[in-house]
Structures are given as structure tokens and as C-alpha cells.
C-alpha positions as CSV (number, residue, x, y, z in Angstrom):
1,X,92.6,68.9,82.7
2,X,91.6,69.2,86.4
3,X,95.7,69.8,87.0
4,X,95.9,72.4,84.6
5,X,92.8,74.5,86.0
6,X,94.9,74.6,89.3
7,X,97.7,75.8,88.3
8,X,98.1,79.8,88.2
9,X,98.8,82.5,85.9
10,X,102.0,83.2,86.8
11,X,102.9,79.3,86.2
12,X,101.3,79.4,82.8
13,X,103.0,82.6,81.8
14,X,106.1,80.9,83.1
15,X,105.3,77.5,80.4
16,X,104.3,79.9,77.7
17,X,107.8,81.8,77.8
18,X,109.4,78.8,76.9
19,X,107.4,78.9,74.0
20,X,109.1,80.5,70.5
21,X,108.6,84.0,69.9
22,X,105.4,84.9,67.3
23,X,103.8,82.0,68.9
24,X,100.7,84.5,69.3
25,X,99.5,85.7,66.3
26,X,99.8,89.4,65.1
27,X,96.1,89.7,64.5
28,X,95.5,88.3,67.8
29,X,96.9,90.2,70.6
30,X,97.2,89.6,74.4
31,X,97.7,92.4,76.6
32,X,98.4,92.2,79.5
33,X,99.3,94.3,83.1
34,X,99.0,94.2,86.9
35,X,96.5,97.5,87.1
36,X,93.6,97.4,89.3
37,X,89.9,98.4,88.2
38,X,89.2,102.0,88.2
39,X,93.1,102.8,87.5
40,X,94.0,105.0,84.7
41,X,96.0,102.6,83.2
42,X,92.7,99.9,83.8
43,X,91.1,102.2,81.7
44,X,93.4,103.4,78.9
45,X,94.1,99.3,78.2
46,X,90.7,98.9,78.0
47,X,89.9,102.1,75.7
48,X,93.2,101.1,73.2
49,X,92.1,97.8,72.7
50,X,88.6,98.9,72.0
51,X,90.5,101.8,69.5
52,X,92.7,99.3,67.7
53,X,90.2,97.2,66.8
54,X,88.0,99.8,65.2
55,X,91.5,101.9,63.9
56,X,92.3,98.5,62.1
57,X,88.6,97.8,61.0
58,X,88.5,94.6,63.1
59,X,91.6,93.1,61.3
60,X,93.6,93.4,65.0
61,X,92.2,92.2,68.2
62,X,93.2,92.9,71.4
63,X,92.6,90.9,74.5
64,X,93.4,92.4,77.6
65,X,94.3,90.8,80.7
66,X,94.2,93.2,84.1
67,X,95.3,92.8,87.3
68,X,98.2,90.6,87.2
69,X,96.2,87.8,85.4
70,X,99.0,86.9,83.7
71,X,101.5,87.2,86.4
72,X,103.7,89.7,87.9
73,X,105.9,92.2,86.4
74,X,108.4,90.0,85.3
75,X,106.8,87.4,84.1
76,X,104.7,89.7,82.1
77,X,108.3,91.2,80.9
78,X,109.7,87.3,80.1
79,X,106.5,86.9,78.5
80,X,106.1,89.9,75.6
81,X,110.2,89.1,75.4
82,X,109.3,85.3,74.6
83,X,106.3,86.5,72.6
84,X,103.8,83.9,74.6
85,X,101.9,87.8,75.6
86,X,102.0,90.3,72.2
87,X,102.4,93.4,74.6
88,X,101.7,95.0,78.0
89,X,102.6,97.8,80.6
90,X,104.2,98.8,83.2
91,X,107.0,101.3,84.9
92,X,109.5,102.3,82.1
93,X,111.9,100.7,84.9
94,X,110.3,97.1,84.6
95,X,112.3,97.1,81.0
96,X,116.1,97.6,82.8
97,X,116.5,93.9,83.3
98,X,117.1,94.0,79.0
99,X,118.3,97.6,78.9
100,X,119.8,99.5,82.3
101,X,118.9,102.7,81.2
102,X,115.8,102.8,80.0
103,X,115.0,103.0,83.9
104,X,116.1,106.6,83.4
105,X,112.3,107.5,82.0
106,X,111.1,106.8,85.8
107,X,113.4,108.9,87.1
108,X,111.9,111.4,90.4
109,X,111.9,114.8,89.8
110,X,112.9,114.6,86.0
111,X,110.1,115.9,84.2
112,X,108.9,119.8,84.8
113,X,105.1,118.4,84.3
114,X,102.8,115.9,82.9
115,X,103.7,117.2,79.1
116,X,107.2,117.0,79.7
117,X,106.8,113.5,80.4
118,X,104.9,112.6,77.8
119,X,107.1,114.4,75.1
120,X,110.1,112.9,76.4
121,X,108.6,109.6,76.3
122,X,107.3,109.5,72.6
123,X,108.5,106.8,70.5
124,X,108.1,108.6,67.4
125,X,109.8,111.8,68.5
126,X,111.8,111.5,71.6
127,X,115.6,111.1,70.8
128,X,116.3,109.5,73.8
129,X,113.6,106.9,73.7
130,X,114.7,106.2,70.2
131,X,117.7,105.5,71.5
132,X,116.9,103.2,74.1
133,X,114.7,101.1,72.2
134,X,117.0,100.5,69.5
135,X,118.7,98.6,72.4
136,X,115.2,97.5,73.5
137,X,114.8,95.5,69.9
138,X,117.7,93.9,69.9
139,X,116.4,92.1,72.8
140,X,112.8,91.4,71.1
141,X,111.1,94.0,72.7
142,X,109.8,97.7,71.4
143,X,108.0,100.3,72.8
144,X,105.4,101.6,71.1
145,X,103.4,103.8,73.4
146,X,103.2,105.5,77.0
147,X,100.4,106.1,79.6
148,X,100.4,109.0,82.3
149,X,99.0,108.1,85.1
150,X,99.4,111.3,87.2
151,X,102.1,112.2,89.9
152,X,103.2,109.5,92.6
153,X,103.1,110.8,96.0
154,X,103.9,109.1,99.3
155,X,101.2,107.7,101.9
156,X,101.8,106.7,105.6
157,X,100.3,105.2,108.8
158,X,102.1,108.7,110.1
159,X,102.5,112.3,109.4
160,X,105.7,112.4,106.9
161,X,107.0,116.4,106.0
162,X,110.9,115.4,105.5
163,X,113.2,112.5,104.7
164,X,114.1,112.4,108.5
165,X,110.9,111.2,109.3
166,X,110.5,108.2,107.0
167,X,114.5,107.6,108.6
168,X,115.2,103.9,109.3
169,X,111.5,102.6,108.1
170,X,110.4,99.5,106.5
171,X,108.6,101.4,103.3
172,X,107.2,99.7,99.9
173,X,109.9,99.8,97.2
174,X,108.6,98.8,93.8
175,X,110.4,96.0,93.2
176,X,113.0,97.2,90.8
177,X,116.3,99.0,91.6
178,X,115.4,102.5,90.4
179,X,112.5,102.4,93.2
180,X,115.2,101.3,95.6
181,X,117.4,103.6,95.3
182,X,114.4,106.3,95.5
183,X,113.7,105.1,98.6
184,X,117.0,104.8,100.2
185,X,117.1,108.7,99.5
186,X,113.6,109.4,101.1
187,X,115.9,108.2,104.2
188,X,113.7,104.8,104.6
189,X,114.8,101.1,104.4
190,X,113.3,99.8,101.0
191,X,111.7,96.7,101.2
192,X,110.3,95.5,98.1
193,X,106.4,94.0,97.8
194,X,104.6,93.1,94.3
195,X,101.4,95.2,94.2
196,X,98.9,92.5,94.6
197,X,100.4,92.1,98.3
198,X,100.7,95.7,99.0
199,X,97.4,96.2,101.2
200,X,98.3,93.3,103.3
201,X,102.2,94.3,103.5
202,X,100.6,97.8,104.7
203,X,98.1,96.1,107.1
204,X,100.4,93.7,108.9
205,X,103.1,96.5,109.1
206,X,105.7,94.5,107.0
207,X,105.7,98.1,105.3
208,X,104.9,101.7,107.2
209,X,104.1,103.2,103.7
210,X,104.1,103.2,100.2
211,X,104.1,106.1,97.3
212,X,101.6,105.8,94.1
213,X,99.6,107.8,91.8
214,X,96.3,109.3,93.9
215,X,93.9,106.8,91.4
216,X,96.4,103.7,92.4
217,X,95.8,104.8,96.0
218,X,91.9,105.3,95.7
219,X,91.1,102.4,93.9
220,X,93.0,99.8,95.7
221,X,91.5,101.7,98.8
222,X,94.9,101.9,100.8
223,X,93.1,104.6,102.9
224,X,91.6,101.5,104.8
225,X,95.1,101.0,105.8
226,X,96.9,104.6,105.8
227,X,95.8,107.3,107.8
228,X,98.6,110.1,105.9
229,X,98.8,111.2,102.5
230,X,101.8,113.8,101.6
231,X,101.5,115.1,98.4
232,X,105.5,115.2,97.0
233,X,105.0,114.4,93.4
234,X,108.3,113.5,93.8
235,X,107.5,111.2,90.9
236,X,106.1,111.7,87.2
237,X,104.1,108.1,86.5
238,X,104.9,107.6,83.2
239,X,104.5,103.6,82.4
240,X,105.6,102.0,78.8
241,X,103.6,100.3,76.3
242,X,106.0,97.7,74.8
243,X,105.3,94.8,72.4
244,X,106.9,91.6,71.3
245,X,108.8,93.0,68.2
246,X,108.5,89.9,65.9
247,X,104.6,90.3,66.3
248,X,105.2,93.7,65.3
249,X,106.8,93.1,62.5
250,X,104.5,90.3,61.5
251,X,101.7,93.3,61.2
252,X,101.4,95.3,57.9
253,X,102.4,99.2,58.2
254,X,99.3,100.1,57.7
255,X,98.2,98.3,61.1
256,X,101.1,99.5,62.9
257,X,100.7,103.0,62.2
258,X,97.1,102.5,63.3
259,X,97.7,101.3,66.2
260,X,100.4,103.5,67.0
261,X,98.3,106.8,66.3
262,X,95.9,105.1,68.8
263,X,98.2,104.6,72.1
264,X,99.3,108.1,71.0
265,X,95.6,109.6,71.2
266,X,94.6,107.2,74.6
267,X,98.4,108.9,76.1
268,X,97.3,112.4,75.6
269,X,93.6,111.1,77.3
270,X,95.5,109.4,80.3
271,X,97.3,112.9,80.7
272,X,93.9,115.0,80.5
273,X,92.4,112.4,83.1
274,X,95.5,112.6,85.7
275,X,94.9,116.3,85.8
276,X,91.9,116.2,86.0
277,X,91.3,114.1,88.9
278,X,94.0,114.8,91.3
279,X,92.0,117.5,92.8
280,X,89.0,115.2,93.0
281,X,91.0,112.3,94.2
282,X,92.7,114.4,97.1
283,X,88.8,115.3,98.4
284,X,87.6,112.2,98.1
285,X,90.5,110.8,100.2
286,X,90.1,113.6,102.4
287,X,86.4,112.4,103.3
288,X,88.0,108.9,103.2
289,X,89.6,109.9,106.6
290,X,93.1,110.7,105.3
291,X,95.2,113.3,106.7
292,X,96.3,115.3,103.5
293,X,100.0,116.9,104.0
294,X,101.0,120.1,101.2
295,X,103.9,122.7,101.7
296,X,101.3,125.0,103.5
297,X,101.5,122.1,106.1
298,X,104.9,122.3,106.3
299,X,105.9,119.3,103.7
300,X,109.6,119.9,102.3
301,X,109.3,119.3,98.8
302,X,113.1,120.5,98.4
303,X,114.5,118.6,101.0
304,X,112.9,115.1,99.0
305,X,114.3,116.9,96.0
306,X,118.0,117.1,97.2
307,X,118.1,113.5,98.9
308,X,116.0,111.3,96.4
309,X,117.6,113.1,93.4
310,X,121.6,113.0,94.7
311,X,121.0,109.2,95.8
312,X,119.9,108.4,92.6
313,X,122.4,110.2,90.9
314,X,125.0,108.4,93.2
315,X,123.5,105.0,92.3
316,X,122.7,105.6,88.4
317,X,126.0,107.6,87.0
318,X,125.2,106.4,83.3
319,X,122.0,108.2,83.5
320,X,123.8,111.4,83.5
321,X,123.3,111.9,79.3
322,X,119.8,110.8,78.9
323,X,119.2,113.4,82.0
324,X,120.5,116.1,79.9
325,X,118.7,114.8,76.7
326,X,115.5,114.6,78.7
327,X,115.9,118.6,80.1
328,X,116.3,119.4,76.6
329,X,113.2,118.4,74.9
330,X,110.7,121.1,75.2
């Protein structure tokens, strides 16, 4: 017993997804993602489970498990797959290792703003998305639900107004290849890190910087380790909410429909919230000690723009349709 108390999350995940699929039950439900307290997504998981039990009049529960808890990103991926976690969240990009291209969905400058997004990611309406996850269920995983968690911008231990100055610098890819290939176009070297080790990466200069939502960067309190802040937005932060799809289908309609009119509701709250507290965030950084970076400082939105968005074309060719469904949704 003493053994098993030692051992981590990540190694139980790891024993669970060996486990059959449906081996959690459908009334039952473990959530789980690697969001830190006082994150948007921190609080929309905590504010769905809460709806979904009283949407389903108790007959669902929903147990959710923050902060990597459960492991990393891809064991939390292996585990809804295997069904040993009912569902999660993360970057729309976390999904590519079953389907390439829905990585498309975290695509920088893609969306015109934070309603774009969210229309374009909609299970129930987005012909794009519907198309992906078709190819998402045939690997035993659906999505059922999206959060916004505000626009990602870049943050520094320097002053950063154009790709040229982030040139030939060790900077904080997520660890998945959309990320990688944004990075190579910011002009840096991308060197992947997990977010749990992020802070120390940024403290023992393994990594020069890092780009996140403004409540990712507040709460996690990089400021203690980043003096520069430019605000790009070369990013949309759009995460999925997928589930294991035999514990989905192992739900009556009735409780899926509930539950999928919740994630909508908490989606169109995460979007109200992001807006509403960038320009709060930015302040507070400010009297954090950050050095805040716009346009009027001379920041070259475009010149991010033209890099990031012809390396990623360069790296992602396939993408090239979905792009063009994307623009069209209004």
C-alpha cells in the first residue's frame, strides 16, 4: 500500500490507460487538466462540473483534477483515449497525435477575435470541427466543448519588438509541433518545457521567454522571473474539451445534451472573463514590475504576422482548407 502512495500521477495515469475503455463510469466522471489556480480554465472546470451536476439533477458527477494531477498532456490525452479519465482539456493541438489537423484550431493569427474563435470552434455548429472530430471518434475521442482563455502574448527577460530580436534564443515551445513551428517563425530556437517546469526553465535560463494568456502569466507569477511583457496576441487561446466517446455514449441524450448546453454557456463565460480582464491583468503586471511593450512602443505586430504565419504555412500545408473554412464562418 505504502508502494502505491509513492508512486505518482503520471505513473498511475500511465497503469490506468492500460485499462479497457468505459472502465469509469458515465455517471461518474473524472476530469482532468494541467491548469493552475486562478486560471480561466481553473475556473470554467470548476464552474462546468458544478453546472453538470445541477443540469443533470445530480445523476452526473464530475470530479475534477487541476494542475497536472493526473499527469502531463499526454498522458492526460492516453488517458480520456483509454477511457481510465472520462474527459479533460487542453490546446486543440494536444489532440494531433490522433488527428494532424485538428492542430489547425490553435493556429496564430487565425481567428479576427475572441468570437471568431469560439464560433469556429463549436461542436454543434462549426463545419470544420465537425469534420475533424468525426476523425477524432474514430480514435475514441470527441470533443464536446471549448474554453477561451484570452489572447497569448510573448514574455521576456528582455525588451522583444520584432522576430530579429528573439533571433537565435532558447524560448519555451509548448510541447507540441504546432508551437514549434510558431516559434521557429518568431526567429527563436524552440525548446520544448511541460508547464509545471516552466518557472524553473525561466529562472535557470534553460529558456529566455515564453508566450501565454495574461491570467496563465499572472497566476503562475512568471513576473518573478520576466522583467518584459509584449503584447502580440499573436495567438487566440482556444483549448478543447474532449471526452472518452464510449463514456459518452454510455450517457442518455438527455444527459448529453445537458451537459453539452453547459460547456457551451461556461465557453461564452470564459470569453466575457478573457476580455474582461486583459486590461486588468496588464496593470496589475505593470505594478508587478513588468515592462509592458504595445505598437505605441514600437512592437511589430505585422512583422510576427508575416514570419510566424508563412513558417507555419510552410510547415502545415494540409491546413490550407480548414484555414479557408475557418475565415469563412462569420
Amino acid at each position: 500500500m505504502l508502494n502505491l502512495l509513492k508512486l505518482g500521477a503520471a505513473t498511475l495515469v500511465a497503469l490506468g490507460t492500460s485499462l479497457a475503455a468505459g472502465t469509469v463510469s458515465a455517471a461518474d466522471l473524472r476530469y482532468a487538466h494541467v491548469g493552475a489556480e486562478g486560471d480561466i480554465q481553473t475556473v470554467y472546470a470548476a464552474q462546468a462540473a458544478e453546472g453538470i451536476k445541477t443540469a443533470t439533477n445530480g445523476s452526473v458527477a464530475v470530479t475534477v483534477y487541476p494542475a497536472s494531477q493526473l499527469g502531463g498532456v499526454a498522458e492526460m490525452v492516453d488517458g480520456v483515449r483509454m477511457g481510465s479519465i472520462s474527459m479533460g482539456h487542453h490546446d486543440f493541438a494536444s489532440l494531433a497525435r490522433l488527428v494532424p489537423e485538428v492542430a489547425v484550431f490553435n493556429a496564430p493569427f487565425i481567428y479576427r477575435d475572441g468570437a471568431h474563435a469560439l464560433a469556429a470552434t463549436d461542436p454543434q455548429t462549426s463545419p470544420a470541427l465537425q469534420a475533424v472530430n468525426e476523425k477524432l471518434i474514430a480514435q475514441g475521442v470527441r470533443i464536446i466543448g471549448r474554453i477561451y482563455r484570452g489572447d497569448r502574448h510573448i514574455s521576456s527577460n528582455f525588451a522583444v519588438k520584432t522576430p530579429a530580436d528573439l533571433a537565435g534564443k532558447p524560448f519555451r515551445a509548448v510541447p507540441l509541433e504546432l508551437w514549434v513551428s510558431m516559434v521557429k517563425g518568431f526567429g527563436a530556437i524552440p525548446t520544448p518545457v511541460e508547464v509545471a517546469e516552466l518557472p524553473t526553465a525561466l529562472m535557470t535560463g534553460v529558456v529566455v521567454g515564453q508566450e501565454n494568456p495574461l491570467t496563465m502569466i499572472a497566476s503562475n507569477n512568471l513576473n518573478e522571473v520576466q522583467s518584459h511583457l509584449a503584447m502580440t496576441g499573436h495567438m487566440r487561446a482556444v483549448l478543447a474539451v474532449f471526452v472518452n466517446e464510449e463514456i459518452w455514449q454510455g450517457m442518455s441524450e438527455e444527459q448529453r445534451l445537458a451537459i453539452t448546453k453547459v460547456l457551451d454557456d461556461e465557453a461564452k463565460k470564459s470569453l466575457q472573463m478573457a476580455t474582461e480582464s486583459e486590461a486588468k491583468l496588464v496593470e496589475d503586471l505593470k505594478g508587478r514590475g513588468m515592462t509592458v511593450i504595445t505598437e505605441a512602443e514600437g512592437l511589430d505586430i505585422g512583422a510576427f504576422r508575416e514570419k510566424v504565419s508563412a513558417q507555419v504555412k510552410q510547415d502545415f500545408p494540409d491546413f490550407d482548407p480548414l484555414m479557408a473554412q475557418i475565415e469563412a464562418i462569420k
